[in-house]
C-alpha positions as CSV (number, residue, x, y, z in Angstrom):
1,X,14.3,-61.5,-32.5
2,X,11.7,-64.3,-32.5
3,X,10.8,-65.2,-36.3
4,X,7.7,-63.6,-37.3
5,X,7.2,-60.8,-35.5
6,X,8.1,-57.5,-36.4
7,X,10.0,-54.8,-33.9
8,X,7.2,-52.3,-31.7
9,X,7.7,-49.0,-33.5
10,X,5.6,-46.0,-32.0
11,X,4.5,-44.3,-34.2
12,X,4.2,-40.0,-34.1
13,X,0.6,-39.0,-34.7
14,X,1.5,-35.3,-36.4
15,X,-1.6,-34.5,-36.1
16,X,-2.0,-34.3,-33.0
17,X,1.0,-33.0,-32.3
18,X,0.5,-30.0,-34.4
19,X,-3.1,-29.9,-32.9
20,X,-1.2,-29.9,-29.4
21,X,1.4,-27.5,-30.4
22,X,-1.6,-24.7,-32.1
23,X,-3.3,-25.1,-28.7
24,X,-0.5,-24.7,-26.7
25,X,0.9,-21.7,-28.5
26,X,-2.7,-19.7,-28.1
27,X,-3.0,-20.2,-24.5
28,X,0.1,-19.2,-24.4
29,X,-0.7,-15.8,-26.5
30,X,-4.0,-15.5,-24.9
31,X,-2.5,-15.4,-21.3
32,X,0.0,-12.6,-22.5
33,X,-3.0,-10.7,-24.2
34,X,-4.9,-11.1,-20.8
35,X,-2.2,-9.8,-18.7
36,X,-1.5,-6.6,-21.0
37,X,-5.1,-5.6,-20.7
38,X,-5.5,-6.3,-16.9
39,X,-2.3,-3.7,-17.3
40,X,-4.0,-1.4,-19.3
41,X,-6.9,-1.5,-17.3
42,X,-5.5,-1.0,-14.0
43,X,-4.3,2.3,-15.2
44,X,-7.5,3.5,-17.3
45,X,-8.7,3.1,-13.9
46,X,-6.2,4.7,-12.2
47,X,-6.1,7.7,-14.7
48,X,-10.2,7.9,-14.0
49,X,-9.2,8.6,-10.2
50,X,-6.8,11.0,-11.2
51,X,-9.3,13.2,-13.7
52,X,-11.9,13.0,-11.0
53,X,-9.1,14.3,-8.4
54,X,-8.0,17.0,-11.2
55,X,-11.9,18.1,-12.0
56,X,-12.6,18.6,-8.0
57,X,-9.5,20.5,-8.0
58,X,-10.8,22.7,-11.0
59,X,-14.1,23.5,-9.7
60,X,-12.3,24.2,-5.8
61,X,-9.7,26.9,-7.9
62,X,-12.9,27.9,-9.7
63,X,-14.9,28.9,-6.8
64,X,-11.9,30.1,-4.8
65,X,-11.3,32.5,-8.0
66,X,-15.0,33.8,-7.3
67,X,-14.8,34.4,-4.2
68,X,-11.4,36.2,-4.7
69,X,-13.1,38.6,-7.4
70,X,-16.0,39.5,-4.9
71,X,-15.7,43.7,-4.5
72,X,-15.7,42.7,-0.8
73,X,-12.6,40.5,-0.6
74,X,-10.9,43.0,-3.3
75,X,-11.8,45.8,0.0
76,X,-10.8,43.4,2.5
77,X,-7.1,42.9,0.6
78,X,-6.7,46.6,-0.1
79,X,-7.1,47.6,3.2
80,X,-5.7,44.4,5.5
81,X,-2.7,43.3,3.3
82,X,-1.8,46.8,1.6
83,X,-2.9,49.8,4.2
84,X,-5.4,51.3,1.5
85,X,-8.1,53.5,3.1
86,X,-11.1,55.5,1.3
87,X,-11.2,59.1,0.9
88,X,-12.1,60.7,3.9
89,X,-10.7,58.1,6.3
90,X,-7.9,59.0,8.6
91,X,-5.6,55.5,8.8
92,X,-5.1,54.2,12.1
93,X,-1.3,52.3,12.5
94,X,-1.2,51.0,16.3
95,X,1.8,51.5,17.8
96,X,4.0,48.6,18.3
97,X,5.2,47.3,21.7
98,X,8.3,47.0,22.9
């Protein structure tokens, strides 16, 4: 070494390194936070569907159950589906072909 002049030492700034570091680590945090509630809201949203799907269903079985507990349907099924008649009538049974 040349008399006089001293060895190039680089020197560390700490504080920016922590500064670098605290940033680094809460992008890194805030990405992960991001992606959980994209998650999260892709299936709130998906759950939405699904209650709207369920509610339509609902009101469907609820006018279906309406319809079923009309006096004319209860007729219908009593005399189609299990060969009821009224008093007075005389059944009529076709006779089958062979």
């Amino acid at each position: 070494m040349a008399a006089g002049k001293r060895p190039v030492r680089y020197r560390i700034r700490w504080f920016r390194l922590a500064v670098l570091a605290v940033v680094g680590v809460s992008l890194y945090v805030l990405a992960g936070q991001q992606l959980e509630m994209n998650a999260v809201n892709r299936e709130v949203e998906a759950t939405r569907i699904r209650l709207e799907q369920l509610r339509q269903a609902n009101q469907s079985l609820g006018e279906e159950k309406q319809r079923l507990s009309t006096p004319a349907h209860i007729e219908k099924v009593a005399r189609d589906e299990l060969g009821l008649v009224k008093p007075g009538e005389v059944p009529y049974i076709p006779a089958e072909k062979n």
